[in-house]
MARLUMGU-459331 format. One line per 8 residues: number of its first residue (from 1); their letters; for each residue x, y, z of C-alpha. Coordinates in Angstrom, 1 decimal, always signed. Each point is the difference from the previous one (the first is absolute). Example, Ala and Ser with C-alpha at 12.3 -4.5 7.8 and 13.67 -1.06 7.14 Angstrom:
1) AS) +12.3/-4.5/+7.8; +1.4/+3.4/-0.7
This chain:
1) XXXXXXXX) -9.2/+6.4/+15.8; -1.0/+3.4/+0.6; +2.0/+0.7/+2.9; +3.3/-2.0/-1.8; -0.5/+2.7/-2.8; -0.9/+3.1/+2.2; -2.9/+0.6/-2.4; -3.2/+2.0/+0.6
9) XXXXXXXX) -3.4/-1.9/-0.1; -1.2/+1.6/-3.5; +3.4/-2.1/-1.7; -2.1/-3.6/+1.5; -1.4/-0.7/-3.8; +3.3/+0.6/-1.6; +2.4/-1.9/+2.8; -2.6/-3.0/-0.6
17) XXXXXXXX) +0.3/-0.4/-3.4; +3.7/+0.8/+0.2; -0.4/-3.6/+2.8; -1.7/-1.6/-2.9; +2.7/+0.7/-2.6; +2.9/-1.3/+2.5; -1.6/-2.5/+0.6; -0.5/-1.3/-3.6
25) XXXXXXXX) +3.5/+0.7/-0.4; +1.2/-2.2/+2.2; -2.4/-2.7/-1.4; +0.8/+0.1/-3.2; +4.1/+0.2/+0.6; -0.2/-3.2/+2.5; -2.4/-1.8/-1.7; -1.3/-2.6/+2.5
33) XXXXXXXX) -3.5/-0.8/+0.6; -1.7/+0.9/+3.6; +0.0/-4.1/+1.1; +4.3/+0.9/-0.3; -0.3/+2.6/+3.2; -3.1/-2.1/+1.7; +1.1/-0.6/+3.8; -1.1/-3.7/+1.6
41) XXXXXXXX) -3.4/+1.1/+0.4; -0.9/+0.9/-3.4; +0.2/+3.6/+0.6; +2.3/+2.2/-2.4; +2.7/+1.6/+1.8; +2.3/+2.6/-1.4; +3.6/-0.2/+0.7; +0.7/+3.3/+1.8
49) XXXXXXXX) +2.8/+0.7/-2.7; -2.5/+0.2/-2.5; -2.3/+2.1/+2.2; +3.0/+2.2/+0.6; +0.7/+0.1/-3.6; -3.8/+1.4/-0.7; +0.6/+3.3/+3.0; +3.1/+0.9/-1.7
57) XXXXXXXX) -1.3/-0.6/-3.6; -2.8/+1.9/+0.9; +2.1/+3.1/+1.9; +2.2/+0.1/-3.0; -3.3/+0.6/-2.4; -1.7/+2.4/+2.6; +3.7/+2.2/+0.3; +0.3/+0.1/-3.6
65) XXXXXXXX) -3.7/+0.3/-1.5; +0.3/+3.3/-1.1; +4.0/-0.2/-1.3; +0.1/-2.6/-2.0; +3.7/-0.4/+2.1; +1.7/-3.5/-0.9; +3.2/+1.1/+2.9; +0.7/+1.7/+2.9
73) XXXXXXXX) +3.3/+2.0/+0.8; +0.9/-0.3/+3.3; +2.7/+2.8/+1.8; +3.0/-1.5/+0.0; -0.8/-3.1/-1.7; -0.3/-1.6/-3.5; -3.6/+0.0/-2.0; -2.1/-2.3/+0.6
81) XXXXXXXX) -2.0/-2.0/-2.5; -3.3/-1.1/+1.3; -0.1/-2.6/-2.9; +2.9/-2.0/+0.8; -1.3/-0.9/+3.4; -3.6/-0.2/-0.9; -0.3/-3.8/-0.5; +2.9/-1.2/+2.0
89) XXXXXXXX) -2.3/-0.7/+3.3; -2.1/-1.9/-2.1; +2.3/-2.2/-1.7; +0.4/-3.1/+2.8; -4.2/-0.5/-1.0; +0.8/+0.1/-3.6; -1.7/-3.2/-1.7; +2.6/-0.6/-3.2
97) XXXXXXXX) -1.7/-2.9/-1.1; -2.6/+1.9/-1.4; +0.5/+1.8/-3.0; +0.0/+3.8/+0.3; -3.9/+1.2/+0.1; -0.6/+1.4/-4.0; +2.5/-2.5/-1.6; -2.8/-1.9/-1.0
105) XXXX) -1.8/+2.6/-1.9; +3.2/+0.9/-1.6; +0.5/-3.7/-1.3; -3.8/-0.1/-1.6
């Protein structure tokens, strides 16, 4: 991940837990258990979109952990908003059966 980021070795603790968080954001907005992405020999296996999903999750965090910045202006080119697109790889794994993670503390 280092080398995707072009970060120096003393950023390893912060680019890990910055892993961590993507990755729990991605579990919590799909929402399926680990037996969902289990390949025929019982071993978990990732889709690579997801993978995918947790590099650029995590280059966005890394590029913006000092500025706070929500967009991007390119030259030439419209804003971008980094929220609009942030789920949008994730939604084909989406379980919608389940109820959204914290509706049931809401109901109690």
């Amino acid at each position: 991940m280092r080398g995707y980021l072009r970060a120096d070795p003393h950023d390893d603790p912060l680019i890990e837990r910055m892993i961590d968080a993507a990755k729990r954001r991605a579990d919590r907005y799909v929402q399926r258990d680990e037996e969902y992405f289990e390949n025929e020999n019982g071993e978990v296996e990732i889709p690579p979109d997801i993978e995918l999903w947790v590099y650029k999750t995590v280059g966005r965090m890394y590029e913006r952990r000092a500025s706070g910045l929500s967009q991007q202006q390119i030259a030439g080119a419209e804003n971008i908003f980094w929220e609009a697109e942030d789920m949008q790889e994730l939604w084909p794994y989406r379980n919608l059966s389940r109820p959204p993670l914290g509706a049931e503390e809401e109901e109690e």
